[in-house]
C-alpha positions in Angstrom: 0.0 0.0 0.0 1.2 3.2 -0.8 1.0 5.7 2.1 1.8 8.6 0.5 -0.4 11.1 0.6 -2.0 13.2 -2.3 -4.5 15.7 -3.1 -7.8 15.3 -4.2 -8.7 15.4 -8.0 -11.9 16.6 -9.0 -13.7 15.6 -12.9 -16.0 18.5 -13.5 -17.7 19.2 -17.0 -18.9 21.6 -19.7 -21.6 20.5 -19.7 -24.1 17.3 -18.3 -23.0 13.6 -20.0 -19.7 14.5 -20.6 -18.5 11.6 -19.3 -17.4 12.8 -15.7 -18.9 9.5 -14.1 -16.9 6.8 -16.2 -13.8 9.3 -16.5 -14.4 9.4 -12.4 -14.4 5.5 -12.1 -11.4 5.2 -14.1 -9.0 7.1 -11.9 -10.8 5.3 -9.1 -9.5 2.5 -10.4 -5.8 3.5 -11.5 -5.1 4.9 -8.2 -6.1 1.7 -6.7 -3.7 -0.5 -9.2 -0.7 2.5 -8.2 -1.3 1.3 -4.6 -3.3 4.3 -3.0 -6.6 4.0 -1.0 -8.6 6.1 -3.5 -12.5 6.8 -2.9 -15.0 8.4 -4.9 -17.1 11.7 -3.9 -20.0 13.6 -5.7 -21.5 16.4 -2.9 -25.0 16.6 -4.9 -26.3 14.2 -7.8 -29.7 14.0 -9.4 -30.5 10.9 -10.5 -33.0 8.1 -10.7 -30.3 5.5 -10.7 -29.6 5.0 -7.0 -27.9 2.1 -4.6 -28.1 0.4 -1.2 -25.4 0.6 1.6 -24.8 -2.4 3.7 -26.2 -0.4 6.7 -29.2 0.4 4.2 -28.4 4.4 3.5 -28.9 5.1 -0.3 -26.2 7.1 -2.6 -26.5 7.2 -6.3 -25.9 4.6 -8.4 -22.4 6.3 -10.1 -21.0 6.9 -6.9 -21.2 2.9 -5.6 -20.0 2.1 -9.2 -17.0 4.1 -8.6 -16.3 2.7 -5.2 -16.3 -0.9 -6.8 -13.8 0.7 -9.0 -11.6 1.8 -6.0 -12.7 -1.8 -4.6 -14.0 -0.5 -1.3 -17.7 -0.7 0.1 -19.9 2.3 -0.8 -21.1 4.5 1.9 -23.4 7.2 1.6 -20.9 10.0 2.6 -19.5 9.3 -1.3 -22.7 11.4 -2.0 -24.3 12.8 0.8 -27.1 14.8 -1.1 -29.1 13.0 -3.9 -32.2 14.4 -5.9 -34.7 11.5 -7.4 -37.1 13.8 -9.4 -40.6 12.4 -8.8 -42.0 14.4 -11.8 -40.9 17.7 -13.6 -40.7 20.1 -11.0 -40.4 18.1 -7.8 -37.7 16.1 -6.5 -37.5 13.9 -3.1 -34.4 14.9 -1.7 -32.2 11.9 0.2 -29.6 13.6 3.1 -26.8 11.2 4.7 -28.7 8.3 2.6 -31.8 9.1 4.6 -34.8 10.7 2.8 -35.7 14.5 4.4 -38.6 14.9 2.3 -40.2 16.4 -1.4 -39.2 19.7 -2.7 -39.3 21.6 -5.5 -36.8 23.0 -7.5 -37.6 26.2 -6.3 -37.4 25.6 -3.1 -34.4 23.3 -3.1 -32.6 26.2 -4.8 -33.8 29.4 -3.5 -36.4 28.6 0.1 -33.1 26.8 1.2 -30.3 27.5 3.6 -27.5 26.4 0.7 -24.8 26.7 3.8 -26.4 24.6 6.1 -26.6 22.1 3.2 -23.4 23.0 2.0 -22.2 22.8 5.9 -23.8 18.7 5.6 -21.5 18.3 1.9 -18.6 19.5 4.0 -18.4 16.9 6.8 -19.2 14.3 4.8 -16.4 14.8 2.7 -14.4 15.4 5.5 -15.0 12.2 6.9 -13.9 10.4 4.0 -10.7 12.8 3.3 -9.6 11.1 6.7 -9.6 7.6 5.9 -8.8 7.6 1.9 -6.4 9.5 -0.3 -6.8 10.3 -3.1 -10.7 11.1 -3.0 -11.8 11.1 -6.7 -14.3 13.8 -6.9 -17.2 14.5 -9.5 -18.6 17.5 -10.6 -22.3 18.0 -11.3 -23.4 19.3 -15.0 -21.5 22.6 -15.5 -19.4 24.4 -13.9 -20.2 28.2 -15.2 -24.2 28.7 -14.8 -23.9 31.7 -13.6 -27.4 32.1 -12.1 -26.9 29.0 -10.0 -22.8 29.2 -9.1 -23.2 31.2 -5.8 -26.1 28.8 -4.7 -23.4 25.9 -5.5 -22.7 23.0 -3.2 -21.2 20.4 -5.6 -18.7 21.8 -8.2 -15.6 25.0 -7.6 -16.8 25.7 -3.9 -16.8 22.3 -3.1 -13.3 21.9 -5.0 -11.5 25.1 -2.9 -12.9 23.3 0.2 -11.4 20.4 -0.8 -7.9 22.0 -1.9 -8.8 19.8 -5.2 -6.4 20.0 -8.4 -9.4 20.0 -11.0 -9.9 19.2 -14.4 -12.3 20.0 -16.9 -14.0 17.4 -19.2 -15.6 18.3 -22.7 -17.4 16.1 -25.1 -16.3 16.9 -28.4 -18.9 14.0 -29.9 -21.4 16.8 -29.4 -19.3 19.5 -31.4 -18.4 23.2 -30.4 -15.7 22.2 -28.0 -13.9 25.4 -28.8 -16.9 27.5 -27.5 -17.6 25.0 -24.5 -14.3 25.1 -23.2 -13.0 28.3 -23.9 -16.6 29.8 -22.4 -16.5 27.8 -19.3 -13.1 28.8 -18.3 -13.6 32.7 -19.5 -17.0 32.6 -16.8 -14.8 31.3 -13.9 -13.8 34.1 -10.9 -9.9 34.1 -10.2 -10.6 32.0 -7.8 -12.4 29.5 -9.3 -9.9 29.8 -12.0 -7.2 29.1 -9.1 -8.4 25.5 -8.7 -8.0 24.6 -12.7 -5.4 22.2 -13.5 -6.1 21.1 -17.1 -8.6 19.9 -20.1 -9.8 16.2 -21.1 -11.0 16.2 -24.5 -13.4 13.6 -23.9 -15.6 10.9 -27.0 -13.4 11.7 -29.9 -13.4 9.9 -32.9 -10.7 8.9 -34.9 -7.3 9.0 -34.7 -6.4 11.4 -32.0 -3.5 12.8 -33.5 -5.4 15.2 -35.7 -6.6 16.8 -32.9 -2.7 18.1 -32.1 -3.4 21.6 -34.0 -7.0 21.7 -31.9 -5.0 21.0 -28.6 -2.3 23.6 -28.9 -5.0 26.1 -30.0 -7.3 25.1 -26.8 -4.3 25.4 -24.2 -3.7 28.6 -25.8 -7.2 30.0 -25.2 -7.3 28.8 -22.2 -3.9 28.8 -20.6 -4.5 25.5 -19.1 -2.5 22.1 -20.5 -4.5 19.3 -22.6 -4.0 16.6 -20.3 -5.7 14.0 -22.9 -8.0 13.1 -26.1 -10.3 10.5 -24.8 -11.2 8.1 -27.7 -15.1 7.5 -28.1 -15.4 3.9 -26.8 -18.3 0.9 -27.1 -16.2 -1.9 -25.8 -15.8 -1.4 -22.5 -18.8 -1.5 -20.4 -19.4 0.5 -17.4 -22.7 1.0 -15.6 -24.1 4.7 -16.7 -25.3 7.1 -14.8 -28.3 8.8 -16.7 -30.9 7.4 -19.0 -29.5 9.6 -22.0 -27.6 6.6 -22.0 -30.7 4.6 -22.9 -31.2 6.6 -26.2 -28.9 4.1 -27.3 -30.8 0.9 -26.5 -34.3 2.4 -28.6 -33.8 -1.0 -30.6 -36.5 -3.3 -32.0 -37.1 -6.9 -32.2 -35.0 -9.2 -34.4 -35.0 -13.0 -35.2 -33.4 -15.5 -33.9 -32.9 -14.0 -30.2 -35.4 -14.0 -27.5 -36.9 -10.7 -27.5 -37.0 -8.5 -24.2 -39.0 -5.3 -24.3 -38.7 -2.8 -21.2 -40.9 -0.6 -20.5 -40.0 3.2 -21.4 -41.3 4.7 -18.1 -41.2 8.5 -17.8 -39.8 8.0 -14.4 -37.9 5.0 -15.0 -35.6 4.5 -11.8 -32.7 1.7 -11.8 -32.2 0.5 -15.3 -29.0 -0.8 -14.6 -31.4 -3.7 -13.5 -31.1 -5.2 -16.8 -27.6 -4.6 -17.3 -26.7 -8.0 -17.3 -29.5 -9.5 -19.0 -28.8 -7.5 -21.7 -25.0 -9.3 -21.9 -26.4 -12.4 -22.3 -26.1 -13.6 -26.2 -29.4 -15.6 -26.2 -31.4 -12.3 -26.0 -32.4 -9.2 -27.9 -33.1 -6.6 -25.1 -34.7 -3.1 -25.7 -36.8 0.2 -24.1 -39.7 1.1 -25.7 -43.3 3.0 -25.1 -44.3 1.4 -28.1 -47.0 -0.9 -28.1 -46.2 -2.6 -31.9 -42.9 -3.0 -29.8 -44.1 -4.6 -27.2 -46.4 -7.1 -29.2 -43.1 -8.3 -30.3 -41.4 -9.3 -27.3 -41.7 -12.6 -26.0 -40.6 -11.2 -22.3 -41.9 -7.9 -21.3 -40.6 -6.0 -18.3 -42.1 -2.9 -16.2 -39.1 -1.7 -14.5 -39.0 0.5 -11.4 -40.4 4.0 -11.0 -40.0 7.0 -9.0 -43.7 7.8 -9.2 -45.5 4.9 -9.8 -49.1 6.4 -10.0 -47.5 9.0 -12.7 -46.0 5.9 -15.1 -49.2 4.1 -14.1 -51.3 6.8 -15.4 -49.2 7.7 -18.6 -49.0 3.9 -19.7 -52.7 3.3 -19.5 -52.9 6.5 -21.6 -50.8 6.0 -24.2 -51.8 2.0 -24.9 -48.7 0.8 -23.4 -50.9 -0.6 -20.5 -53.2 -2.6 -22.9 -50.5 -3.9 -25.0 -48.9 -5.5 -22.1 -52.0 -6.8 -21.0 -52.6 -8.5 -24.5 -48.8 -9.9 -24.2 -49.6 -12.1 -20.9 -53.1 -12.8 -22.7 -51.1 -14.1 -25.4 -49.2 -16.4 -23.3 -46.0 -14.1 -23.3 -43.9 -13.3 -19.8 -44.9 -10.4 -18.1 -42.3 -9.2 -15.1 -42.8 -6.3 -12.5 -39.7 -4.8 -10.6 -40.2 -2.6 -7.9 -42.7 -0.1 -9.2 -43.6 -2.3 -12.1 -44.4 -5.1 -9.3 -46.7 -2.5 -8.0 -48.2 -1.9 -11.4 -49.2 -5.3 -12.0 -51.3 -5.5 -8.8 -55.1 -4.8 -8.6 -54.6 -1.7 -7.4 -52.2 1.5 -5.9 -53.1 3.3 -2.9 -51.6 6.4 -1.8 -54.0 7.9 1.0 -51.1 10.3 2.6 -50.0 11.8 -1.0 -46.6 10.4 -0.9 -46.5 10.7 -4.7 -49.2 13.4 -5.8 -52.8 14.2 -5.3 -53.7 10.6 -7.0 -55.3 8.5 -3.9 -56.0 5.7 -6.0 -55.5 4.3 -9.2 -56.6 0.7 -10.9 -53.0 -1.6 -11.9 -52.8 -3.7 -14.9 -54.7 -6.5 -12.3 -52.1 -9.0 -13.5 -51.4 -10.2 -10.0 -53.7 -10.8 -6.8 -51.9 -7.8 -4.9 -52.5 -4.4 -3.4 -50.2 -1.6 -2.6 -50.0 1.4 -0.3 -47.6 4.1 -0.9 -46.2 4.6 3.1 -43.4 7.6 3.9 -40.7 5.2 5.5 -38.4 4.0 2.6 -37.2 0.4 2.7 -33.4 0.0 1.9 -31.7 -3.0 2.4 -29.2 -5.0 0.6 -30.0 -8.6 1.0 -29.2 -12.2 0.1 -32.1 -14.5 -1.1 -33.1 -18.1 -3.0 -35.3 -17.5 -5.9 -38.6 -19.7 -5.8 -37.2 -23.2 -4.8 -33.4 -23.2 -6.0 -30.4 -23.6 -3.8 -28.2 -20.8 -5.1 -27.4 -17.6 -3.4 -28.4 -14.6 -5.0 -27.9 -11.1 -4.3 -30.1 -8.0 -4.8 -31.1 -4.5 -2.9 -34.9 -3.2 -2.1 -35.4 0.6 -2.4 -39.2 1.4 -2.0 -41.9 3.3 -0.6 -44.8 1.1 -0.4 -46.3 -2.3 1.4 -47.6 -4.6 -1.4 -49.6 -7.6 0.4 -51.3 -10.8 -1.1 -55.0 -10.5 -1.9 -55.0 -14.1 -2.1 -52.8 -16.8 -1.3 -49.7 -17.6 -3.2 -45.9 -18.5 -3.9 -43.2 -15.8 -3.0 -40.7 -15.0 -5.5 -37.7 -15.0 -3.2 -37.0 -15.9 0.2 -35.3 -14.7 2.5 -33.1 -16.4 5.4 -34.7 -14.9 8.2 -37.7 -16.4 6.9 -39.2 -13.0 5.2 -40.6 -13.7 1.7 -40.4 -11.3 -1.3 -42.8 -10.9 -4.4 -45.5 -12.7 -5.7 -45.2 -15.4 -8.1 -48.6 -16.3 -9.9 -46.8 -18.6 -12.6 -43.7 -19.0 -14.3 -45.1 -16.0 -16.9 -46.1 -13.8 -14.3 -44.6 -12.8 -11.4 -43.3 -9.2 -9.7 -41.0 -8.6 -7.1 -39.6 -5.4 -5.5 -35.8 -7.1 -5.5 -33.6 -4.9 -7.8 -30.5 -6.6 -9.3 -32.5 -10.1 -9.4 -31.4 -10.3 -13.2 -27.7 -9.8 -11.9 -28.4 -13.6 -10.8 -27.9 -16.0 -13.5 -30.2 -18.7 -12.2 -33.2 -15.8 -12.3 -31.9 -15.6 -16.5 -32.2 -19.1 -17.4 -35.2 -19.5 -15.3 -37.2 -16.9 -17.2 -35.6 -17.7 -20.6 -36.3 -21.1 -20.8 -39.5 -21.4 -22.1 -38.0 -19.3 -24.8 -34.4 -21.5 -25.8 -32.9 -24.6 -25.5 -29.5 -22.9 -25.8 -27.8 -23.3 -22.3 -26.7 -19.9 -20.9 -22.8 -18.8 -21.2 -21.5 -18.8 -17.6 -19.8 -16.5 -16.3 -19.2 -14.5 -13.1 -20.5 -11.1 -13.5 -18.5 -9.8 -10.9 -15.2 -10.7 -12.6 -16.3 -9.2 -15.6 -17.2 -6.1 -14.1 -13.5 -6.1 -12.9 -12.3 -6.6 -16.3 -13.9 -3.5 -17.5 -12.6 -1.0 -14.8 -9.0 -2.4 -15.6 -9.7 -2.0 -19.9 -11.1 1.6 -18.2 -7.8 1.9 -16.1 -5.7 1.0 -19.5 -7.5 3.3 -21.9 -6.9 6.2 -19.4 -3.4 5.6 -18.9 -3.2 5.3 -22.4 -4.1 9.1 -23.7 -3.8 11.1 -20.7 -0.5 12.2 -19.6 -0.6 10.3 -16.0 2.7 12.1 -15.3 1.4 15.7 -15.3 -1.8 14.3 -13.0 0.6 13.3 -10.2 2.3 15.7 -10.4 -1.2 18.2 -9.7 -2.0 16.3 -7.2 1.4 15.5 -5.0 1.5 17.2 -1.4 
């Protein structure tokens, strides 16, 4: 172990889906292999993609993916505010991994008291600083909207706090990287302008050496060193943070796979669910609100949702509700998962307005099951046996709701202390509130089967997760000049 220690380094962008995340997890990672006790740190994220501690606090998603990277458990001081927008103006807002209540933006923003908040940020950061070095920190959209930098809690003012050498990421996929970068920098206070170390040049396609005229002309506007020209990369598979990522995945059926459809919710929370599904060369997976999509599938999934009445409402709109219910008329497999387990149940009750002014609203009445929407959130990680096989699996809850049996039946999953989990009407039907059951290749082969006789390609998903942070580790090490980032960040 190396004991020396360094700085912090802080990722922070021109912009939102950059690639600050991945970028992040990638020197989570290299530090590790160099021998240093490196943890991750993003003060405020937004996102419907969130994870479980193992004392049951909740962080986003990201920041547990970047402390696999680092190889350490997560903890919820890695990102001790997180927003999980509940529709378009309202967010519930999760403090220390604990949730403190709805808001909307207008009162996050402006009704608050940013430095008590900002105060919260502070410790927690603190905290980690004094068990880990380096902390990898991540920045939060960009770093020069002016109407919003004084009221800032996650990118510059959390970086002079943390003494952080920082670096600024632009995607030049998205074109104007001259304006992006040079603007951001020329909106920065001399302060903020203080903490600037260099520029990544991130998602750029080609050979990277015709981008040596662009580099000396950026450093030059910008007085700050190109540290590296990130090549755009689709081989090396790291969990995303946001569902822009999903734009990607708008596929359609094809022949000669089996055909997954997931549902397109509005509030779609969690989709890294089907991550590893998705790996798996027996099947064709894809999101769509489309119901000549979903007549096509032979599995169709609801996935989880942030406001379950809302996705409830907008799917029984739209046709989406009816096409599902003509795929399990049809014979098809129909799968809930969290919110989606909700949906398929008789009915959703939410008599204290946890999720809007919607006390009650009709489900697809796929399963024999009720829910009520409750203010205490469930978060757990846990271990389980799915229906009546011997394996292990792993999986977290995050909920707000009770979902009880209107008449008897078989569980989904069980639960050593004798709790039981879901509700399993056949081997086509069946919901469960377990996120990251499909990480389990027993639950894969189980709901595939009546689909292929092609056995399953084994592997431990784990393992290959570790492969791809090192491939990460390598590609980084690769184009950015390593030697000028130690040297930013040496005590």
């Amino acid at each position: 172990m190396n004991t020396k220690k360094l700085r912090p380094i802080m990722f922070v962008g021109t912009g939102s889906d950059v690639g600050k995340s991945v970028i992040t997890a990638g020197f989570c990672r290299i530090f590790k292999q160099d021998g240093y006790q490196p943890a991750p740190f993003k003060a405020q994220n937004m996102s419907l993609n969130s994870f479980v501690t193992t004392d049951g606090l909740e962080l986003g998603r990201a920041q547990a993916v970047q402390a696999e990277a680092a190889q350490i458990p997560c903890e919820s001081d890695m990102n001790p505010v997180l927003l999980k927008p509940t529709n378009d103006r309202t967010s519930q807002v999760v403090l220390n991994g604990k949730p403190v209540g709805n808001q909307s933006a207008y009162e996050y923003f402006m009704a608050n008291d940013r430095r008590e908040l900002f105060s919260a940020v502070k410790d927690a950061f603190d905290r980690l600083a004094a068990r880990y070095s380096p902390i990898v920190m991540e920045g939060a959209g960009s770093i020069s909207e002016l109407n919003l930098k004084h009221r800032d809690i996650t990118n510059l003012r959390m970086a002079a706090h943390a003494g952080a050498a920082t670096y600024l990421i632009a995607d030049i996929d998205k074109g104007g990287v001259f304006g992006s970068v040079y603007g951001t920098i020329a909106l920065l206070t001399p302060e903020e302008r203080a903490c600037m170390k260099g520029i990544i040049v991130n998602k750029f396609r080609g050979d990277g050496r015709l981008f040596e005229e662009g580099k000396r002309m950026l450093e030059e506007l910008t007085g700050l060193p190109v540290v590296g020209i990130l090549p755009y990369f689709r081989d090396i598979h790291i969990e995303q943070e946001d569902s822009v990522s999903l734009e990607f995945k708008y596929r359609s059926a094809v022949e000669g796979k089996v055909n997954v459809a997931v549902i397109l919710l509005k509030r779609l929370s969690n989709f890294t669910d089907f991550d590893r599904l998705e790996k798996d060369p027996r099947v064709n997976l894809y999101y769509t609100n489309e119901p000549s999509e979903i007549a096509k599938a032979s599995i169709v999934i609801i996935p989880g949702s942030k406001n379950t009445i809302g996705d409830m409402l907008a799917i029984k709109n739209s046709g989406v509700a009816k096409a599902i219910y003509d795929a399990h008329k049809a014979g098809k497999t129909v799968i809930g998962i969290c919110g989606g387990y909700q949906m398929l149940g008789e009915s959703i009750l939410d008599p204290q307005h946890i999720e809007g002014e919607i006390e009650e609203l009709p489900g697809l009445g796929l399963l024999p099951v009720r829910t009520v929407l409750q203010p205490e959130k469930t978060t757990l990680q846990c271990t389980f046996r799915f229906r009546e096989a011997a394996d292990e699996c792993s999986g977290y809850e995050i909920h707000m709701g009770e979902t009880a049996a209107l008449e008897p039946g078989e569980s989904v999953a069980a639960f050593s202390n004798g709790r039981k989990d879901g509700y399993y009407r056949d081997v086509y039907t069946w919901g469960t509130y377990l996120h990251g059951i499909l990480d389990n290749q027993i639950v894969i082969d189980a709901i595939l089967a009546p689909y292929t006789n092609e056995e399953g390609v084994q592997y431990d998903y784990h393992e290959f997760r570790e492969q791809q942070y090192d491939k990460l580790a390598d590609l980084l090490r690769t184009h950015i000049d390593m030697e000028l980032i130690y040297k930013s960040i040496a005590e």
